[in-house]
N, C-alpha and C positions, 0 to 999 in steps of 0.2 A: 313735342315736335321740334324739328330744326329748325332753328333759323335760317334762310337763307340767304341773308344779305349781307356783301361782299362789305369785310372789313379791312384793317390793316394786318398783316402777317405779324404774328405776335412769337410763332415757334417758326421758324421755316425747317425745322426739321417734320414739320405738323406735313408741308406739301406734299413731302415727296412718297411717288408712288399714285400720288392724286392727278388728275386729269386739267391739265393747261388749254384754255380758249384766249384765241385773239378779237379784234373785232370783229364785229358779223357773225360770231359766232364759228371763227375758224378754229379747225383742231390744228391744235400744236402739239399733239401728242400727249404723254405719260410725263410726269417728273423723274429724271433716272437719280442724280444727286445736287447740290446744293452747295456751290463753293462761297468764297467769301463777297465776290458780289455779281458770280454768274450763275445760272438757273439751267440747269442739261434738262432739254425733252428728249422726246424719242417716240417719233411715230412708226407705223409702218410693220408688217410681217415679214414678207421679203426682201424688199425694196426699200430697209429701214433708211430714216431721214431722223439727224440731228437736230436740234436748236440750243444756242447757246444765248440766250437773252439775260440783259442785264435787269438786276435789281432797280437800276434805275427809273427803268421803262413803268411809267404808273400801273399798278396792278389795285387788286381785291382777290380777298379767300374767303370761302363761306364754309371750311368745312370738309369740300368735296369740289372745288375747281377753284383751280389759279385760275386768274381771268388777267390778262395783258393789254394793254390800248397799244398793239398794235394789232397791222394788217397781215392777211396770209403773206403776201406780197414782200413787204418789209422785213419779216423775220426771215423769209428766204435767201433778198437781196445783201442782209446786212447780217443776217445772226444765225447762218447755215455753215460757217470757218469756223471748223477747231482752235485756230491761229488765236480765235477772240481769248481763248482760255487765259493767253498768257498775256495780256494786255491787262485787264482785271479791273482794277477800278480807274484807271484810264480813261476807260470809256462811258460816256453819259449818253443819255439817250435822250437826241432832241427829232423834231419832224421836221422834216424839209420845207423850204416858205414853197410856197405854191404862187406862182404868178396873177393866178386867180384870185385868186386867197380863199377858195372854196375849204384848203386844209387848214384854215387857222382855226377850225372850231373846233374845241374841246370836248367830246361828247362824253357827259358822266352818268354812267348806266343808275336809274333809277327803279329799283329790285322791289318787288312785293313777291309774298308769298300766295300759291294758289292752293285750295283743298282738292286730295286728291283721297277719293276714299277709294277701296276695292274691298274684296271679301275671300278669306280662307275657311275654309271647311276642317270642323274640328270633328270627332268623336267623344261622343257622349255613351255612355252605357247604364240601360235600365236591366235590373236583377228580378229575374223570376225566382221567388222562393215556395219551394213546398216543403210543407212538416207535418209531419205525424198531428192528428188530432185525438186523442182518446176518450171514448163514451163506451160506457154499459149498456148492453142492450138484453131483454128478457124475453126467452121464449119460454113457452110454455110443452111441456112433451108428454102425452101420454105412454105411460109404460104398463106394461102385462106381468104378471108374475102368478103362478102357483100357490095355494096354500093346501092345507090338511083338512078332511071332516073326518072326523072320530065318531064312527056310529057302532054302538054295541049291540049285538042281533042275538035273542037266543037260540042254542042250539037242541033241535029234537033227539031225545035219545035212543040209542042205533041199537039194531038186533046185537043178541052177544057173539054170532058169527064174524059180524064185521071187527073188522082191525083197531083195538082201542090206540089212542094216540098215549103217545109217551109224554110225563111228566118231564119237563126239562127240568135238569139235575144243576145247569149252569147259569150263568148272566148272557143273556142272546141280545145282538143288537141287531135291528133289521135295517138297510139305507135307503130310503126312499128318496128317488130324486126329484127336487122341485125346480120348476122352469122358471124363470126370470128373465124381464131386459133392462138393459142399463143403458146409461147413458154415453153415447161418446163423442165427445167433442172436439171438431178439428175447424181450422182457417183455414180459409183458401181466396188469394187476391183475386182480381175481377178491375178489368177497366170500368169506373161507374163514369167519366165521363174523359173528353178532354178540349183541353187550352188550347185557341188558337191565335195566336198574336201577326198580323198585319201591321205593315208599319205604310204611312202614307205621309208625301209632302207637305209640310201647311207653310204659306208663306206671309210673313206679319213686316210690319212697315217699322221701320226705329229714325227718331233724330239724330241726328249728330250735332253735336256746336263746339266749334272749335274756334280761337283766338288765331285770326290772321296778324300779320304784322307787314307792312306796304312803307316806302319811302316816302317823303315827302319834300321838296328842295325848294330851299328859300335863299336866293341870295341879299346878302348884307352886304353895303358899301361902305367906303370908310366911314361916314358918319353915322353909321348905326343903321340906315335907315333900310327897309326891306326892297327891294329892287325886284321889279313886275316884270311882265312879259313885253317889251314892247310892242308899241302899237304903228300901224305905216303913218305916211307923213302924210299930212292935210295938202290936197290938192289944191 
């Protein structure tokens, strides 16, 4: 995670293009470039608005915003003149006394970070796989077939009117046909069942722990010593 707390500008080539706040949280627009000790914003779609603010002016960069101690106010009154360009280091940036003296306080923003979770939606993909399984399976088939009974009968001997039978002179083959069944075997698919897959939400709880990081301001006086908050006067 980022840090978010506004340090010193280390690249200013880092700002530009990054987003500029004054106090209270004013926009000062976009960084457009970065001279040698002026700062160009540039807010605005149609009605664009410049600012030419000095380096002077105390700031902080966390990254993702110039942040500026001044007011929308001030950078309009003072740092809205292209004119400022050519002035350049000339110019330092102090705040006006206030006869009040409500403006002589200093305020130095003290930045912690907050957790910010959210949630994206990823895909996941679970694979249905089918494969061939192979098994032998045995049936059993009755089959029919033909065979021969060879029976020899004798024969009564016939008047000598009747027709004697001729001796065959040659090799005679007789074809007798015999019936048979055989086997044949064939495949045929068949849905034996099927898959149905349903998908349903489940929703599960997760921690998160993450390292914040928050300011802390202590001031120190010249003798070292840590310097509190004061307290009102005794009555």
């Amino acid at each position: 995670m980022e840090s978010s707390t506004f340090g010193h500008v280390a690249d200013w080539n880092e700002v530009i293009k990054k987003e500029a706040r004054g106090r209270n949280d004013a926009d000062l627009g976009g960084v457009l470039e970065v001279r040698d000790d002026i700062v160009v914003t540039e807010r605005g779609t149609l009605n664009k608005e410049k600012f030419y603010l000095p380096k002077s002016i105390p700031h902080g960069f966390n990254r993702h915003t110039l942040l500026f101690d001044i007011t929308e106010e001030e950078a309009k009154d003072r740092f809205s003149d292209e004119s400022i360009l050519t002035q350049g280091a000339k110019i330092q940036w102090t705040r006006p006394e206030s006869t009040t003296g409500a403006d002589s306080e200093i305020p130095i923003p003290v930045i912690e970070e907050k957790l910010e979770v959210s949630k994206k939606e990823t895909i996941q993909e679970a694979t249905l796989i089918k494969e061939p399984v192979k098994e032998t399976k045995t049936v059993e088939v009755e089959l029919k077939h033909e065979e021969l009974i060879i029976e020899k009968r004798p024969v009564e001997k016939r008047s000598s009117s009747s027709n004697s039978e001729e001796v065959a002179r040659s090799k005679t083959e007789i074809t007798i046909p015999l019936k048979k069944e055989d086997i044949i075997v064939e495949k045929k698919s068949h849905v034996k069942e099927e898959i149905v897959i349903n998908k349903k939400p489940v929703s599960e709880t997760k921690t998160i722990s993450e390292q914040l990081i928050s300011e802390k301001g202590n001031v120190i006086n010249h003798e070292g010593e840590e310097v509190g908050e004061e307290k009102g006067g005794e009555e």
